[in-house]
N, C-alpha and C positions, 0 to 999 in steps of 0.2 A: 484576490478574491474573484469567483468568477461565476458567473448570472447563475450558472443550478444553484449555486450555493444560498442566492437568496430567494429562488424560486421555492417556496414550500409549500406542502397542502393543509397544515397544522401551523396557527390555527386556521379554521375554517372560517370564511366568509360571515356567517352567522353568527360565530359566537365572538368575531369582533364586532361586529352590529350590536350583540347583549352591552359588551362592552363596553363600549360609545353610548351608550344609553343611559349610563349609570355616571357619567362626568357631568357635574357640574353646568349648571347653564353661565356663556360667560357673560360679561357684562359687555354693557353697551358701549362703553369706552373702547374696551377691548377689541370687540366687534369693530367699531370705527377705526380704530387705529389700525388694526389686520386690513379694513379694507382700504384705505388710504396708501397702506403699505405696499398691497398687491397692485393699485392702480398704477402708481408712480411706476413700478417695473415693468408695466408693458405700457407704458405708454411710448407712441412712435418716435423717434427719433427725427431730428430735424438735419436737413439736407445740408451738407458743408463740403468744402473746398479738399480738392486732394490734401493727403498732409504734408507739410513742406518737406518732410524727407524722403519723400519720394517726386515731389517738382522735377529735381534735378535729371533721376533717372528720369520721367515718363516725356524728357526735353529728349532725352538720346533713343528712345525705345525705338525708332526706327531707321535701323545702320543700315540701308539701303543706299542714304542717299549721304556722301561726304561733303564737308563744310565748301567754302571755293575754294578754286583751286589758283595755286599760286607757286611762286618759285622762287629760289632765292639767290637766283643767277643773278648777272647784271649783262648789258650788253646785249648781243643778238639774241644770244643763246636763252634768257630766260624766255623773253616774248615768245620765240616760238617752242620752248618747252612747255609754256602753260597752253598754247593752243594745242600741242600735240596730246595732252593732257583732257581736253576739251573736246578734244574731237573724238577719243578713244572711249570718257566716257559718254559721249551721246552716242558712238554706234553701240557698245556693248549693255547699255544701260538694262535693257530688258534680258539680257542672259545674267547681269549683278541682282537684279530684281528678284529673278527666279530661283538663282542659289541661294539669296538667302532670304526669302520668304517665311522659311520653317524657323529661322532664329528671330524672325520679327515677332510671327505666331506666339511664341514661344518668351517673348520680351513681352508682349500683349498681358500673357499669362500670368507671369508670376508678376507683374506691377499689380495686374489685378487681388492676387492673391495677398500681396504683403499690406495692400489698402486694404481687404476684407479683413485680415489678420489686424491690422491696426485701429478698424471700425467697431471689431469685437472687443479686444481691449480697452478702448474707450468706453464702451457701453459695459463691460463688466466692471471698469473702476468706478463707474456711474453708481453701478446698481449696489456694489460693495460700501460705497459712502453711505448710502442710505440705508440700509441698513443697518450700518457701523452708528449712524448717526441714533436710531432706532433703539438698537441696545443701549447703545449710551444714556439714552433718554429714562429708560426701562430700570439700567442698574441705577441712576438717580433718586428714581422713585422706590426702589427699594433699600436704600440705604436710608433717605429718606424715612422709611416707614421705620427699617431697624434703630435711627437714633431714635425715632421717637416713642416707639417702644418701649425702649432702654432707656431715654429720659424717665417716663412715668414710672418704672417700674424700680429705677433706683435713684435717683435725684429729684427735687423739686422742681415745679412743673418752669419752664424758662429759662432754666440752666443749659440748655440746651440747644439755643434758638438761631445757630449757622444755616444760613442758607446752603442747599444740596450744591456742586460747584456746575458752573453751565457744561452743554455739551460740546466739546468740540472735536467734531466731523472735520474731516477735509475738504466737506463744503462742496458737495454734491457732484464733483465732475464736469464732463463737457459731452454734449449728446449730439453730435455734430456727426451728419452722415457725407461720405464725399457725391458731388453731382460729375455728371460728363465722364464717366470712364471712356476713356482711348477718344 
């Protein structure tokens, strides 16, 4: 589908204004419950810790600089192949710096990216629970109405007296935002 398609000029502004005018006032539960509804989902989110599966990367995101340096010689030969090791990277350090500056940039990036990716996912299973939870509450109270309907209308009044079954939601989520990027 694609936005002209739901771009119309029929109907017009006005005569969905008639429209909306002719529904029902709704009730105050109602009201209460939409507004309850809409607060929970913009309510801000609370600051939280990178997520552990990206700890690991955002320990390596800056390959400029290699673990120490060691050897696995024995004898003369390793001491002075680690120093030579040592000394090579402290003269060239700042031309290692500069080549790969653009792949640190760039490691910067996408850790940021797959934390944002992962902060949004949390906050949409967040908002999806509650809602979930929402409906469930809703087709309760409507099953609810339909047994008892259906009691009165064809059974004695008591035949009928199961409680609606609780709601169960997945129980609201985790709204945890990450702090200290890089």
């Amino acid at each position: 589908m694609r936005a002209e398609d739901l771009l119309t000029d029929a109907p017009s502004a006005e005569a969905v204004a008639r429209e909306t005018q002719k529904l029902p006032e709704a009730s105050t539960e109602a009201k209460e419950a939409l507004r309850r509804a809409l607060e929970s989902s913009t309510r801000q989110a609370t600051p939280a810790p990178w997520p552990t599966l990206l700890l690991e990367a955002r320990g390596k995101m800056d390959s400029r600089y290699a673990g120490p340096v060691t050897s696995h010689r024995g004898g003369v030969s390793g001491p002075a192949l680690v120093l030579a090791k040592r000394a090579f990277r402290l003269l060239f350090q700042p031309f290692i710096n500069e080549a790969l500056r653009k792949q640190v940039e760039f490691n910067e990036s996408i850790l940021d990216a797959l934390a944002t990716i992962h902060d949004v996912q949390r906050e949409h299973a967040r908002t999806q629970a509650t809602w979930r939870q929402e409906v469930e509450r809703r087709l309760a109270r409507i099953e609810e109405a339909a047994r008892a309907g259906t009691a009165t209308a064809q059974e004695p009044a008591g035949a009928n007296d199961t409680p609606p079954e609780p709601s169960r939601g997945p129980g609201g989520g985790n709204t945890r935002r990450r702090s200290g990027r890089r």
